[in-house]
N, C-alpha and C positions, 0 to 999 in steps of 0.2 A: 810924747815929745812934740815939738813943735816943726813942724815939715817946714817954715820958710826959713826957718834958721838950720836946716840938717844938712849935710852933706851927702851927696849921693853916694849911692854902694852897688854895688853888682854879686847877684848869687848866678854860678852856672855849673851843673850837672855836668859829671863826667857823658853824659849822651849829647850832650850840646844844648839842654833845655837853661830857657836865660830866664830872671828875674832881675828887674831893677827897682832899687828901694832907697834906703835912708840909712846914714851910718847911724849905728845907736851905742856904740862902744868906742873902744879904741882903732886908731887907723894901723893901716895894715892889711896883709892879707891872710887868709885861715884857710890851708887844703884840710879837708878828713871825709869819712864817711858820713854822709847827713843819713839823719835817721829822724824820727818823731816822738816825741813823749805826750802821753793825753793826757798828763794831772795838772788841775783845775788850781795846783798849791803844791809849794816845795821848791819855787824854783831854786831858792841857793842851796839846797841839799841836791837836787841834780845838778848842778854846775860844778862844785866840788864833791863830788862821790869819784872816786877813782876809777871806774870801773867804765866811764866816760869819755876817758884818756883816746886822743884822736879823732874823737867824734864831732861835726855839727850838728847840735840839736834843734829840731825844731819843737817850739810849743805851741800845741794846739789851742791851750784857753788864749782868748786875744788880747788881753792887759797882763802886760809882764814888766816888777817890779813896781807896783803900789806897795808893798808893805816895806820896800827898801829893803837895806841888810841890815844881818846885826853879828856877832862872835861867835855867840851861842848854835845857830844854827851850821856853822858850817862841819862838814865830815870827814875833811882833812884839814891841812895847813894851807892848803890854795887848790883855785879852780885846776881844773885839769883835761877840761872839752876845749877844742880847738875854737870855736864859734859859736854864736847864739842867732837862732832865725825867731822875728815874731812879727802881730800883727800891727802892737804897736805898745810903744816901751815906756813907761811913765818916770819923769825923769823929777818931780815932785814926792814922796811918798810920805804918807800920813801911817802911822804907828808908832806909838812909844817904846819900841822896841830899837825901833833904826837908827844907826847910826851912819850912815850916808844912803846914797841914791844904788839903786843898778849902775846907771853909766856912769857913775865916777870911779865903783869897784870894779868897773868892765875896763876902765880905763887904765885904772891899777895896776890891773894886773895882764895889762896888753892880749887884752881881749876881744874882737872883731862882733860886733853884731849887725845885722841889718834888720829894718823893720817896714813898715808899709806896704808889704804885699800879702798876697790873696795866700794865707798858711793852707787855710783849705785846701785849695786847689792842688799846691806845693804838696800838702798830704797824701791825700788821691793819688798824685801818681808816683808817689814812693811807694805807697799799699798795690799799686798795679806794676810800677816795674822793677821794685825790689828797689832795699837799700843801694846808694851808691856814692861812689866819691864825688864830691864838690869845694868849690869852693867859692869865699866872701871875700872880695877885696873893695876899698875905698880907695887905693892906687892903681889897680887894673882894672879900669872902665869898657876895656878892647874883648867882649865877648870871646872872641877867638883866642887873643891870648893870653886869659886867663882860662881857658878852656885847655890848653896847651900843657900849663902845670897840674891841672886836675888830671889830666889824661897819662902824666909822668909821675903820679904817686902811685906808692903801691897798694894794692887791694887792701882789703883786710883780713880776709884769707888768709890763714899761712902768718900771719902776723905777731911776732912774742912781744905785748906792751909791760908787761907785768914788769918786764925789764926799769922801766922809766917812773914805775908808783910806788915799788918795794920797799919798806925803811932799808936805810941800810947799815943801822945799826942794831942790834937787841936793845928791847926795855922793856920795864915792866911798867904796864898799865897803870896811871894815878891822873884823875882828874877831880881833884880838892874841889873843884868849881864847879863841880855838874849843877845845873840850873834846877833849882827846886819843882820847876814842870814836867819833871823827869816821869816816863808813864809807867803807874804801878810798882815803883821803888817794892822789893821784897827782904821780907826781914829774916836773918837766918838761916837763909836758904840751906845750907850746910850741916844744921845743925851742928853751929862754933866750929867743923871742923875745915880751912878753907883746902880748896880743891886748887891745884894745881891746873890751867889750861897753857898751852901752847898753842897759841895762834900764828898759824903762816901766812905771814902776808905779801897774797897777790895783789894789794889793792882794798885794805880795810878800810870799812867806813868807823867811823868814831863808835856810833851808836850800837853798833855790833860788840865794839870792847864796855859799852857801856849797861848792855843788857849781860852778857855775862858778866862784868863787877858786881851787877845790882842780884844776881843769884847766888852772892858770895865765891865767887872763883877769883883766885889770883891768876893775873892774866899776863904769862911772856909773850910778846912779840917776837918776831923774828924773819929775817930775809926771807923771800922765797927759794934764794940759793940755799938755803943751808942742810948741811947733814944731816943722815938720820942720826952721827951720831950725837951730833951738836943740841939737837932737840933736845934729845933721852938725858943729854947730859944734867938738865931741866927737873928729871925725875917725872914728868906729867902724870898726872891722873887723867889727862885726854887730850887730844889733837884736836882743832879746829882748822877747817880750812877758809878761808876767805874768797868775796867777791875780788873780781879785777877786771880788767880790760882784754881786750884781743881776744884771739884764737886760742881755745883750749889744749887743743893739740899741741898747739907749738909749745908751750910749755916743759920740754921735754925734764929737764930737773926738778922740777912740783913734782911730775908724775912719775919719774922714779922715787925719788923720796918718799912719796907716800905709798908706794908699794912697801917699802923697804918699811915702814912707820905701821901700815896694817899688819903687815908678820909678825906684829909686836902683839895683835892681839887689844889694844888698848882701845877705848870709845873713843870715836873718828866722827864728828860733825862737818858741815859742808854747805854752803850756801854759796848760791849762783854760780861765779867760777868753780866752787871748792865743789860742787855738785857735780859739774862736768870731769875737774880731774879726779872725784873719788870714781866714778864711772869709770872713767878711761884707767884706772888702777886696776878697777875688779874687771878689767877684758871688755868692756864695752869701747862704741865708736861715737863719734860727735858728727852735727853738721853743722852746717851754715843757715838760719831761717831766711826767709825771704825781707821781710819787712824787720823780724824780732817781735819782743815784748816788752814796751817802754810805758810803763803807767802808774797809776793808782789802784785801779778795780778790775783786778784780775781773777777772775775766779781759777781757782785750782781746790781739785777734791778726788772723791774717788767713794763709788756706794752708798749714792744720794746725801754725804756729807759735802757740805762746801764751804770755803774760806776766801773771801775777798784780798787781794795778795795785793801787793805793790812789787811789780816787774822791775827789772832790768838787764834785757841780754839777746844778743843778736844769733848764740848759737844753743843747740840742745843735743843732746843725747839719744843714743837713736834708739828708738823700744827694742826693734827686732834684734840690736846685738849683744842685748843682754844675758849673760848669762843660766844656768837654773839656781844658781843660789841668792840670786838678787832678784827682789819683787817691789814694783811698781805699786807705793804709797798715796803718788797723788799724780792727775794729769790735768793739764791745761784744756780748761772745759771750754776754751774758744775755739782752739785746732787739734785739742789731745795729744799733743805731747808730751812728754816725760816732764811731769813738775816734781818728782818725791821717788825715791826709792830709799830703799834700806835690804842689807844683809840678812836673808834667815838665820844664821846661825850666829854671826859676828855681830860685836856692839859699833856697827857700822850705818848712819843716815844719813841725807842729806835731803835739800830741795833747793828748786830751779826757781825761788822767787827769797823774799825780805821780812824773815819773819819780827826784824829790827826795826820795820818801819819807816820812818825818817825818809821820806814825809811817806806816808797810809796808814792802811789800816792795821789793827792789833791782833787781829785773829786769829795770828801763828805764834805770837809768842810764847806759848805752850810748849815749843818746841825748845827753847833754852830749857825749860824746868823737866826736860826730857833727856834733855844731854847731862845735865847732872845728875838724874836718879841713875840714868846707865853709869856713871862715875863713881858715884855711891857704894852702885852694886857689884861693879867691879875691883872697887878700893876695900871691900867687904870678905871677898873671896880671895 
């Protein structure tokens, strides 16, 4: 964008660090937790991924918004991050794909961004003093007292957002439109017979219900409120739990429900949120990461196998509380974390990253055509 036509904006750090830059969105102002995301591609699939909700993002690549937007990519019905930080925002975009600009859909949909300052730097020292609340305003230019509302929100700790992403009505999954770029459409997968899924949604991304349709699963949505026995009412051949936003913990109805939903016995899948609260179901405990894992190339594996993941999430699952019947599948080969477990005995797994992709890599989608043969083999028996 053009700095002598921008308006000035202000980012400040709940510790009192200031940055002054350039509006690149809507006016306004954005409190959340800033954190960082390192993919080089995808930004409207992180701006709208639910699981974002509260957040301001920072992008590490330095041009954000050349390809513009378009319908097809996004992974809900609207964005859902507080703010957007970069190094600088291109307000022209060249692709036959787009149908407007970044800032006019930033505009939209009263969206805060700022651009012109040093993201590096800004990054450094989130990686050194841990994520934290901030905030963007183009109407509070007074350091101090916009440091005043960053320092009056609450942590993120302790935080239930799932609350704010949930549908909150049941449906069944149909999307007539799915864009014929869809990766590795699978024919059959069922063998004509389709499989019943239940997806709970803390915060699904599209692409999640789009990779189980494309393995032949009929897919119900459903609140993250709801009963176990509202589920079962469903009939499922399997539980899916979904990505979301906030603290795992605080969750406290996801993770009765699915307690109550394992006793059933039924294949129970889990991805990022649904990883945390099937954990926290089978007696395990959560934490808080320092920075998190926001990206595209993430490795996670286990026994010299490895999978380049596309991350998204600020807390993990603590090894040491795990159980003896629950065994560690896969750990995060940058800090070893808990990226994978699954149940020895039960048709119970999950993992702490996207095996959906949208936007990375594909190197886990094995794991849908995993969660159906346990379906398979359970609807068998």
């Amino acid at each position: 964008m053009r700095i002598t036509e921008a308006k000035p904006a202000l980012l400040v750090l709940a510790d009192g660090t200031t940055y002054k830059g350039y509006a690149g969105g809507s006016s306004g102002t954005a409190i959340g937790e800033v954190v960082f995301n390192t993919g080089m591609t995808g930004y409207q699939e992180v701006m709208t991924d639910p699981s974002y909700c509260g957040q301001i993002v920072i992008f590490t690549y330095p041009e954000l918004g050349n390809t513009g937007v378009n319908p097809e990519d996004e992974e809900s019905y609207q964005p859902h991050l507080k703010g957007i930080v970069a190094r600088n925002i291109c307000d022209r975009p060249s692709n036959w794909r787009a149908t407007k600009s970044l800032p006019d859909y930033l505009k939209e949909h009263k969206i805060p961004a700022i651009y012109g300052i040093d993201t590096r730097a800004l990054t450094r020292k989130i990686r050194s003093s841990g994520a934290m609340n901030g905030g963007i305003s183009t109407e509070i230019l007074d350091p101090e007292e916009l440091l005043r509302h960053v320092q009056a929100a609450p942590p993120m700790a302790g935080l239930n957002l799932v609350r704010e992403v949930t549908t909150k009505d049941v449906y069944e999954w149909s999307n007539p439109t799915d864009p014929s770029w869809e990766f590795r459409p699978v024919e059959d997968a069922t063998n004509g017979e389709p499989l019943t899924v239940v997806a709970i949604d803390f915060g699904i991304k599209r692409n999640i219900l789009r990779r189980l349709a494309s393995y032949g699963c009929r897919v119900v949505v459903v609140p993250a409120n709801s009963s176990p026995e509202d589920i079962l009412k469903h009939n499922p051949d399997g539980i899916f739990l979904s990505n979301g936003p906030g603290d795992p913990a605080a969750v406290s109805e996801g993770i009765a429900t699915t307690k109550a939903l394992l006793a059933q016995g039924k294949p129970t899948f889990g991805i990022c949120m649904g990883h945390q609260i099937l954990g926290l179901s089978l007696g395990a405990s959560t934490f808080k990461l320092k920075f998190g894992h926001r990206g595209l190339n993430q490795p996670a594996g286990l026994k010299q196998q490895v999978e380049i993941t596309s991350q998204n999430h600020g807390f993990a699952v603590d090894l040491d509380s795990l159980t003896p019947d629950v065994e560690i599948t896969h750990l995060n080969l940058n800090d070893r974390t808990v990226a994978g477990l699954r149940h020895k005995n039960l048709p119970f797994f999950s993992v702490q990253y996207h095996p959906e992709a949208s936007p990375g890599p594909h190197d886990a989608d094995y794991l849908f055509e995993r969660f159906v043969k346990l379906m398979r083999e359970h609807h068998a028996n």
